[in-house]
Rosetta silent file (secondary structure, phi, psi, omega in degrees, C-alpha in Angstrom):
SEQUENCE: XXXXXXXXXXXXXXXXXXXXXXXXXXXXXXXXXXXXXXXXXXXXXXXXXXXXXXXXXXXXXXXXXXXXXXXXXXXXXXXXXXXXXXXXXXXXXXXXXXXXXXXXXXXXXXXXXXXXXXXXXXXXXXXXXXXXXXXXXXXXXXXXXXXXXXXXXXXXXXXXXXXXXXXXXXXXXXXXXXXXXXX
SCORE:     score description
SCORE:     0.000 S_00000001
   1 L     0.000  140.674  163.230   -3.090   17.834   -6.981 S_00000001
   2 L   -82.403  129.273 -173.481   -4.652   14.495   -8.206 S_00000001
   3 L   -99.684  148.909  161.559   -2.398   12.394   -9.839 S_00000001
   4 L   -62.857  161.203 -161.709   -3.790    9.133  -12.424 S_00000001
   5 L  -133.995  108.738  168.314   -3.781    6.189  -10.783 S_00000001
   6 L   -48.564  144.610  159.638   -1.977    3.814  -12.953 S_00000001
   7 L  -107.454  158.499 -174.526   -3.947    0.566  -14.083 S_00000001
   8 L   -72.688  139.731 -169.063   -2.984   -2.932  -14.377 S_00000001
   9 L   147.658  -52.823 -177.477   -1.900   -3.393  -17.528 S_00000001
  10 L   -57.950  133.091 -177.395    1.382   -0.249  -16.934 S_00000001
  11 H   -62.602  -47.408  160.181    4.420   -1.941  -16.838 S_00000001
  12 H   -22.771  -30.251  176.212    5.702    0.558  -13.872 S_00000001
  13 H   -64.787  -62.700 -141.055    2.928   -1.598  -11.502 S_00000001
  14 H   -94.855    2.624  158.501    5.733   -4.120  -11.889 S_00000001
  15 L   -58.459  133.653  153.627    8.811   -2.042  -11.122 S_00000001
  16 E   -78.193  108.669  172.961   10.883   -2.443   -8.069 S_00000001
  17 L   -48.182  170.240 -176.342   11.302    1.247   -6.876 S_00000001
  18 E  -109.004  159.529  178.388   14.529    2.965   -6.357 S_00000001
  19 L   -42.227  141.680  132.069   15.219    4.770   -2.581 S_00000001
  20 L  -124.442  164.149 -149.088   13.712    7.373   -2.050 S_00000001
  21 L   -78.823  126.738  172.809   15.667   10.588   -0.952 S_00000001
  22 L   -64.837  -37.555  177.568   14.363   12.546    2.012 S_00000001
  23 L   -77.753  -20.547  175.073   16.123   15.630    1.002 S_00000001
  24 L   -84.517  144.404 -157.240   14.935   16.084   -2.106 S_00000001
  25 H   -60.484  -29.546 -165.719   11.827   18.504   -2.185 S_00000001
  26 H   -84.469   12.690  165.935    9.776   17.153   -4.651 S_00000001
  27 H   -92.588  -28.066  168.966    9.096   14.025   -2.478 S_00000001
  28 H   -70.798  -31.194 -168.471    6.760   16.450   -0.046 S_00000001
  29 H   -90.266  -50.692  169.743    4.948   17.817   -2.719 S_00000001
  30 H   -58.677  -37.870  158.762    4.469   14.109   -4.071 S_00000001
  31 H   -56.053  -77.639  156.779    3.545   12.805   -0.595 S_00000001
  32 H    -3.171  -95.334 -157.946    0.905   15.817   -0.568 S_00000001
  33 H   -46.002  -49.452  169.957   -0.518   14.696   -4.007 S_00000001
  34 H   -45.596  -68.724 -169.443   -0.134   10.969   -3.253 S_00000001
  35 H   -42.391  -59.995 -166.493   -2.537   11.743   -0.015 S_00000001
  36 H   -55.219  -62.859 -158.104   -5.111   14.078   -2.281 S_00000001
  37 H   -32.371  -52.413 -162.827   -5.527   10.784   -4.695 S_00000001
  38 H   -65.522  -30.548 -167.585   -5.747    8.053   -2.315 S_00000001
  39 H   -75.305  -32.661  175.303   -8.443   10.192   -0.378 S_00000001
  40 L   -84.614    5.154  172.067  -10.510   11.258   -3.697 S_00000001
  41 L  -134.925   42.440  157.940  -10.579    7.536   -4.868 S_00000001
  42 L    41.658   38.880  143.356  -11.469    6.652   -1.353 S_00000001
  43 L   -41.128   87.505  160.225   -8.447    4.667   -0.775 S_00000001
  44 L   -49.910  -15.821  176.965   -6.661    3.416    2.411 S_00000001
  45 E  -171.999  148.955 -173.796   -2.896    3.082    0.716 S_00000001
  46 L  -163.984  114.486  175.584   -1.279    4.183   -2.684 S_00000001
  47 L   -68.077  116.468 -176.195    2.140    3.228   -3.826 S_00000001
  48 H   -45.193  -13.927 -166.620    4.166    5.672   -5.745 S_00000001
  49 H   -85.106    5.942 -175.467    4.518    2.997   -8.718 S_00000001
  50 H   -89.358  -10.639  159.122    0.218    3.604   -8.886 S_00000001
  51 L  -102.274    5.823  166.994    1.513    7.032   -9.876 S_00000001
  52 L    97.044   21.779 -169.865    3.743    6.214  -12.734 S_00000001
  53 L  -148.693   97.775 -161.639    6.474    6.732  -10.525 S_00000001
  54 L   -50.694   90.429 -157.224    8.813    3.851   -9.419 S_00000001
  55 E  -152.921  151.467 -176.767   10.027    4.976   -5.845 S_00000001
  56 L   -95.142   55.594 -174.065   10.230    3.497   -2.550 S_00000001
  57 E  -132.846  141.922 -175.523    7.401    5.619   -1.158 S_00000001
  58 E  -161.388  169.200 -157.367    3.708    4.535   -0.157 S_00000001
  59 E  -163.606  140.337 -140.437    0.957    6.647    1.823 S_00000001
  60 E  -149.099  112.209  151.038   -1.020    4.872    4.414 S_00000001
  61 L  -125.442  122.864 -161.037   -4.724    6.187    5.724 S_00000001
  62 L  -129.485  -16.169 -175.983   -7.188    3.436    7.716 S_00000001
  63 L   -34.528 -176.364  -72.758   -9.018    6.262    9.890 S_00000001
  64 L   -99.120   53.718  143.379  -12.519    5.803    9.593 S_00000001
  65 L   -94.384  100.993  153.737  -12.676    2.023    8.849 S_00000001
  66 L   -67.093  -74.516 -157.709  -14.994    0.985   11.746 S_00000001
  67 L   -52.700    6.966 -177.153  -15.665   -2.937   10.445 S_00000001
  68 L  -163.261   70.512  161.958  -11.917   -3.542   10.328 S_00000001
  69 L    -2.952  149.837  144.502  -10.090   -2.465   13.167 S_00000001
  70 E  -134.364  168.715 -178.855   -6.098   -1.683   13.422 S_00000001
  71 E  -140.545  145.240  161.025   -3.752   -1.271   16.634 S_00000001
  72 L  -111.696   82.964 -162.242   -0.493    0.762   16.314 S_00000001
  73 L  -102.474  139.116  139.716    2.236    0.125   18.940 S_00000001
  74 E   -87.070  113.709 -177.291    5.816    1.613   19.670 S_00000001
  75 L    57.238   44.572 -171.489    7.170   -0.449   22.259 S_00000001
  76 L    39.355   27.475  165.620    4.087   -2.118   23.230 S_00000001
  77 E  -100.481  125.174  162.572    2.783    1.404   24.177 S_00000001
  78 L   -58.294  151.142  173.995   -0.683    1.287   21.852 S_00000001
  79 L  -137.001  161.368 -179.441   -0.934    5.168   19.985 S_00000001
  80 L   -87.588  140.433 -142.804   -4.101    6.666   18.874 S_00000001
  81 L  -105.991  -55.399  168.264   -3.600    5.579   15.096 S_00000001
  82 L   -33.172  -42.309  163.368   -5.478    8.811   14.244 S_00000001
  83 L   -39.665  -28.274 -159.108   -2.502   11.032   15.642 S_00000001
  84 L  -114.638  -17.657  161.044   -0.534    9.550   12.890 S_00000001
  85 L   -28.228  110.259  -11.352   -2.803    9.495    9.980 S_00000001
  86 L   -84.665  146.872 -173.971   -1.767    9.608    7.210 S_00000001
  87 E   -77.860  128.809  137.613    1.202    7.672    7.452 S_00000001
  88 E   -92.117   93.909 -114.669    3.741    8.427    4.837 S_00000001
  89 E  -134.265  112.180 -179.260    6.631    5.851    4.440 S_00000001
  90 E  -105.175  170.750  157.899    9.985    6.255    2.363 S_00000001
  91 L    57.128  -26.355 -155.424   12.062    3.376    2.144 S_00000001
  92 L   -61.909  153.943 -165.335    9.989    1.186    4.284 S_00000001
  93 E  -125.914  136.015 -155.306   10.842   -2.502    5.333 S_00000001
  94 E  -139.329  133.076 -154.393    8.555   -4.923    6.709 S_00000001
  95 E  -114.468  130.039  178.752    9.446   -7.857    9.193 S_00000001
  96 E  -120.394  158.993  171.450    6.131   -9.930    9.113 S_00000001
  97 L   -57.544  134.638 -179.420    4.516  -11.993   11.808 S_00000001
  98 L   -34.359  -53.183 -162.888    4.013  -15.512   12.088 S_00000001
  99 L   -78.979  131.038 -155.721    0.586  -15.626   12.255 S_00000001
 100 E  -125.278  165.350 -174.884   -1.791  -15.205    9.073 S_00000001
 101 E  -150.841  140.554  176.108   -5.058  -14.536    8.403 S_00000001
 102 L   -90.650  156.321  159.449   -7.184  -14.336    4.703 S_00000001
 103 L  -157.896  164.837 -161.444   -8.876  -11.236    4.311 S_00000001
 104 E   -78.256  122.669  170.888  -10.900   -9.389    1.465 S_00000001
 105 L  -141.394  157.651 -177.598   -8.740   -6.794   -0.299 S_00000001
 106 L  -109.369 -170.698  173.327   -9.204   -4.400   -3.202 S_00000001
 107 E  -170.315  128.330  112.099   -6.253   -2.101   -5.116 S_00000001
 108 L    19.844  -24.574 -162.331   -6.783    1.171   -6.662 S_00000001
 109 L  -121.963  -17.266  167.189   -5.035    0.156  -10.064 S_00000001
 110 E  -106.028  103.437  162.512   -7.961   -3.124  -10.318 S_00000001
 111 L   -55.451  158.287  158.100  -10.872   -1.412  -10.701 S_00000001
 112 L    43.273    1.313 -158.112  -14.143   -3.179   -9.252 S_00000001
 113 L  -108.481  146.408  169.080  -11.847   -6.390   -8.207 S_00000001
 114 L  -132.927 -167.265  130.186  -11.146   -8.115   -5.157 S_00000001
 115 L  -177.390  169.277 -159.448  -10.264  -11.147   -3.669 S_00000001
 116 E  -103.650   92.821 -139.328   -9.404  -12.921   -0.661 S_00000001
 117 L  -107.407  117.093  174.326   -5.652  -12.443    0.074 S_00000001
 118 L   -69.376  141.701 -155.271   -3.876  -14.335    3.091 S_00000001
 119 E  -148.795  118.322  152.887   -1.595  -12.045    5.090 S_00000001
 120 E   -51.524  132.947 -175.436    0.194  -11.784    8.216 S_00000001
 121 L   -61.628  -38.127  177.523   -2.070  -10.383   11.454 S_00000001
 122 L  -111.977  151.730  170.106    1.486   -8.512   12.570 S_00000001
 123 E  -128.885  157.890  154.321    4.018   -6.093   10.918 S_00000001
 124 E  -118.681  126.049  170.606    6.984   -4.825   12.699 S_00000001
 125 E   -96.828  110.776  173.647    7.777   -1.345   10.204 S_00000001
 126 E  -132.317  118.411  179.880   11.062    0.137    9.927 S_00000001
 127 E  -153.460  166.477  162.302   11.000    3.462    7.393 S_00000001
 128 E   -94.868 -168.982  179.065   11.604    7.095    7.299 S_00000001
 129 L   -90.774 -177.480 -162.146    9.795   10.163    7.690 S_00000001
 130 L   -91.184  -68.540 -150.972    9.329   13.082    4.898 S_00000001
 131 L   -59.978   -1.238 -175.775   12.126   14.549    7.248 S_00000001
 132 L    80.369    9.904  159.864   14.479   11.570    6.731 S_00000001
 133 L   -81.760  158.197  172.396   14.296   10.208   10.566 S_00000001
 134 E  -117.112  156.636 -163.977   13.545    6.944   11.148 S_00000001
 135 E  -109.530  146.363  168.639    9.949    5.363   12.485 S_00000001
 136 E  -146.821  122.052  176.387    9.746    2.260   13.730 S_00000001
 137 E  -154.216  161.748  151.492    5.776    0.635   15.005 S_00000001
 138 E   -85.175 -176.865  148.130    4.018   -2.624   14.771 S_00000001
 139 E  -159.089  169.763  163.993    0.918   -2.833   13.620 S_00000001
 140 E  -146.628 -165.092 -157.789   -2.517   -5.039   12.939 S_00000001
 141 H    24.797 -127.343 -159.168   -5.635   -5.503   11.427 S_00000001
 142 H   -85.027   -9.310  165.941   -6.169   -3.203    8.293 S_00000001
 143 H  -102.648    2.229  144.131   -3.108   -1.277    8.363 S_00000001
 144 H   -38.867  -48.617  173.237   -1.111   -4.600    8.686 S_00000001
 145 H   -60.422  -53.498  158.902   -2.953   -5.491    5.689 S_00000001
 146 H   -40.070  -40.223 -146.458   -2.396   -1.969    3.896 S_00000001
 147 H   -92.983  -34.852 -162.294    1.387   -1.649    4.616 S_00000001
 148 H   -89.323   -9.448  173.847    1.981   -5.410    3.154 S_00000001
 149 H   -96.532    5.544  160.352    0.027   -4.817    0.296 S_00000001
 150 H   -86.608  -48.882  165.857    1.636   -1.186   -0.494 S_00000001
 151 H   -85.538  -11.229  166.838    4.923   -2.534   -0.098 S_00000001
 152 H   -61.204  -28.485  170.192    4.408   -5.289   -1.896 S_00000001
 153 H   -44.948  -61.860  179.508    3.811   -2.666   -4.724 S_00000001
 154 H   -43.198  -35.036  172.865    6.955   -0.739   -4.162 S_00000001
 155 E  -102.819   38.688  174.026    8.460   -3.980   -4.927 S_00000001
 156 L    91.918  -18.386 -160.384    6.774   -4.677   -8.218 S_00000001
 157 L   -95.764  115.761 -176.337    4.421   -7.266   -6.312 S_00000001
 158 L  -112.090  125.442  168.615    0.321   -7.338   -7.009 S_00000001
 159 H     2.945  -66.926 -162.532   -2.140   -8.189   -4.690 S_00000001
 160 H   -74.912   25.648  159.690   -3.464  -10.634   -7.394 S_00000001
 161 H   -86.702  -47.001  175.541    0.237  -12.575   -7.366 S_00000001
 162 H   -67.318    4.094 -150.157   -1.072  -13.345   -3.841 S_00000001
 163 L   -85.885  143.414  154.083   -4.344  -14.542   -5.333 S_00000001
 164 L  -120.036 -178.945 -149.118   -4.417  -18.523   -5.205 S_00000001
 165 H   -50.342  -35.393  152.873   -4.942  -20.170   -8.461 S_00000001
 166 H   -18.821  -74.488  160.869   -8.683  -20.852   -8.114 S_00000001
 167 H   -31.163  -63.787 -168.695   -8.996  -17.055   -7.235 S_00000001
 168 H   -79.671  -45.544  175.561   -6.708  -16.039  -10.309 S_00000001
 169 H   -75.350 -142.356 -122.308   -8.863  -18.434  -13.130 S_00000001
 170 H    20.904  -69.113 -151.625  -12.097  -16.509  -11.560 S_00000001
 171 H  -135.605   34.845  174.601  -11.075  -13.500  -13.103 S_00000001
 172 L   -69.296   -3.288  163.684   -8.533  -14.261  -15.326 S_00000001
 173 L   -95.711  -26.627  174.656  -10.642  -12.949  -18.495 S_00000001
 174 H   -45.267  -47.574  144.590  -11.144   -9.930  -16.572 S_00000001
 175 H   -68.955  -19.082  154.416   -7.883   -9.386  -16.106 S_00000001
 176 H   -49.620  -31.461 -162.079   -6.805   -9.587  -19.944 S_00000001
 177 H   -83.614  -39.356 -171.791   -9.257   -7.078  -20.677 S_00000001
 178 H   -71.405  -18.262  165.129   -8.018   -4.337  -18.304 S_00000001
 179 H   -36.955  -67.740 -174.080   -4.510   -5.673  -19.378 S_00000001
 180 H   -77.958  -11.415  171.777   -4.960   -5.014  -22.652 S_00000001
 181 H   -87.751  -10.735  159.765   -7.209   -1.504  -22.157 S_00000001
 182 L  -110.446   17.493 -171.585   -4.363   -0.289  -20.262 S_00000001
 183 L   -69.874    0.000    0.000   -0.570   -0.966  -22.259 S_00000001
């Protein structure tokens, strides 16, 4: 089912989530839905708090982004990123890499908005599975970029925090108005 996609404005964008529980059922069926949204509003990652629902859950798809690579490693063995697609992440924790890079990013809950948000090139990931095992990979390029801007969500944190001030007056009336069209 397609769930609303919270807008900036919802207080809930600004929640830290609470754990969430592998065993309970209604996190599969919410993984499920999260996956139908992000894919019908053409999405690469969507944070449970973008669904009104403050949880330490995020859903991760970069397949068929040609212009912006990614690599996926376990143990410095590379995986076909597709095999894994869509990623679904409880709990995840994110150790990040020295090395940074700006790049152009959008968010699901900012309509039409972008800007150009500096990021670590490497993640090291440690989360569970739907089944409550735990995953551990690196990654780079755009799902490096996805996973730190999806967990920055889980933890209340928006893309446009990362913004730098220049960046932020740009669209700072823009952002009142969807503020205020969404409370």
């Amino acid at each position: 089912m397609v769930l609303e996609i919270v807008k900036y404005g919802k207080s809930v964008l600004r929640s830290k989530g609470v754990n969430a529980n592998p065993n309970d059922p209604a996190i599969a069926k919410l993984a499920d839905d999260m996956i139908e949204t992000m894919d019908a509003a053409n999405g690469v990652g969507l944070a449970a708090q973008q669904v009104a629902i403050p949880l330490m859950m995020a859903v991760v798809d970069v397949t068929g982004v040609e212009d912006r690579p990614s690599t996926m490693e376990i143990d410095g063995q590379q995986l076909k990123i597709e095999e894994h697609m869509p990623l679904i992440l409880l709990n995840p924790v994110l150790e990040l890499g020295d090395e940074k890079e700006d790049g152009i990013e959008g968010c699901l809950s900012f309509p039409d908005l972008t800007g150009d948000i500096m990021r670590s090139k490497r993640v090291k990931v440690k989360a569970q599975r739907l089944n409550g095992s735990p995953m551990e990979f690196e990654a780079t390029g755009l799902l490096a970029r996805a996973l730190q801007h999806e967990v920055d969500h889980l933890n209340g944190i928006l893309f446009i925090d990362r913004m730098n001030a220049a960046q932020k007056a740009g669209i700072a009336g823009r952002l009142k108005r969807l503020q205020k069209d969404n409370r």
